[in-house]
N, C-alpha and C positions, 0 to 999 in steps of 0.2 A: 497610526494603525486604523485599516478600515474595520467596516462590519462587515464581516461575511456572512452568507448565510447559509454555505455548504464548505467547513474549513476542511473536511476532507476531499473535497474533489479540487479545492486549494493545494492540498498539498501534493495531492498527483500532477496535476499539472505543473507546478514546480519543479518535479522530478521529469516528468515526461520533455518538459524546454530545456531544463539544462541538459542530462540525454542527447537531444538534437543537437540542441550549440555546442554537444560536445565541451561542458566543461568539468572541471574536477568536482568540486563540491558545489552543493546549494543549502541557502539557510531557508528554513519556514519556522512560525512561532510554534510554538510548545504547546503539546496537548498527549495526553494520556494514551488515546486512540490512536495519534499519529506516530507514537514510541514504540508501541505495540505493531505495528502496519510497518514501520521500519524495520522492526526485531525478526518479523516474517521474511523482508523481503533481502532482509542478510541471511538469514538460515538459510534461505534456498539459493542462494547465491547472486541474483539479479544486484545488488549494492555491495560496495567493499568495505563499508564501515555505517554508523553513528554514533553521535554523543550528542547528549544533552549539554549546551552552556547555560550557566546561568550568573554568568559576569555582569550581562548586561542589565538593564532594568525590566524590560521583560524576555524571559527565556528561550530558547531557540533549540532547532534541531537542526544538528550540519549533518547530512549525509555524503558521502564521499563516494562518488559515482565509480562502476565497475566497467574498463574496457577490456575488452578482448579482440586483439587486433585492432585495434584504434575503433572499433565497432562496440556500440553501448550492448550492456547486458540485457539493458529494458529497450525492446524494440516496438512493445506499446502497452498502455496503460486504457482504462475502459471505468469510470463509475457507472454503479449499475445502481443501486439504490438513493436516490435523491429524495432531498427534505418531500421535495412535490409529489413522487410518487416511489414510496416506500418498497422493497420486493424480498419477500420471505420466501423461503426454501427450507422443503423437510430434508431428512437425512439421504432417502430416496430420488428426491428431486435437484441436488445437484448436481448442477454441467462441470462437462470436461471442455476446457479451453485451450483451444488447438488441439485436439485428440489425445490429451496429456502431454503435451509439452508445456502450457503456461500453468499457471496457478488461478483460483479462484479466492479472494479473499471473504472470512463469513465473519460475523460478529455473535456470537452464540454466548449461553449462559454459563459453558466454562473456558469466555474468553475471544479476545482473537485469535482464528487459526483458520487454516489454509481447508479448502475443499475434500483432501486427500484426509488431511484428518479428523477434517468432520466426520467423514464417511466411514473412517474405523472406527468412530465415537459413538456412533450412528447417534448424529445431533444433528439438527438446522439451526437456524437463526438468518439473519438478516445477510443479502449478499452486498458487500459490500462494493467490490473491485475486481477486476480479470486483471494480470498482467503476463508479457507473456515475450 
């Protein structure tokens, strides 16, 4: 195992190359954040599944990628908040990605959750990810 030191733009990029290579599944290690960031990107449909294993000695998330028409659901992914340079957003100050067709991922204090519903929450917090 290496040291990462942004495991979430790890695990987009995981998702964003298997997507390309066009394959079924991809595994990345286990983290709270990334369960939750998976849990989104199934509710709106972009992924066809995850599960947690924890067979192995350290845990994993398999995602099981969504085609439509041989064509991936995720046609890109974007971190927008890095260790280096953090980027907060009020309730008012969230973008729409693609003109509302993509999602904005936020990290807020009830939770991860999607831009669309920050904005009924009328919450900010941290943005995390466009996908789209």
């Amino acid at each position: 195992m290496s040291n990462l030191s942004d495991p979430i733009a790890d695990f987009l990029t995981r998702l964003r190359n298997s997507a390309l290579a066009k394959k079924a599944e991809t595994n990345a290690p286990y983290s709270k954040i990334k369960v939750e960031i998976a849990r989104l990107l199934k509710q709106e449909g972009y992924i066809a599944g995850y599960e947690v294993d924890t067979t192995g000695a350290f845990p994993e998330i398999r995602v099981v990628n969504k085609y439509v028409n041989r064509t991936s659901a995720i046609t890109g992914l974007k971190r927008v908040s890095k260790p280096g340079l953090r980027r907060y957003v009020g309730s008012q100050e969230i973008p729409r990605v693609l003109g509302g067709l993509g999602i904005s991922i936020l990290s807020t204090p009830r939770g991860v959750i999607t831009g669309r519903e920050a904005k009924k929450q009328n919450v900010g917090g941290e943005l995390l990810a466009y996908v789209w």
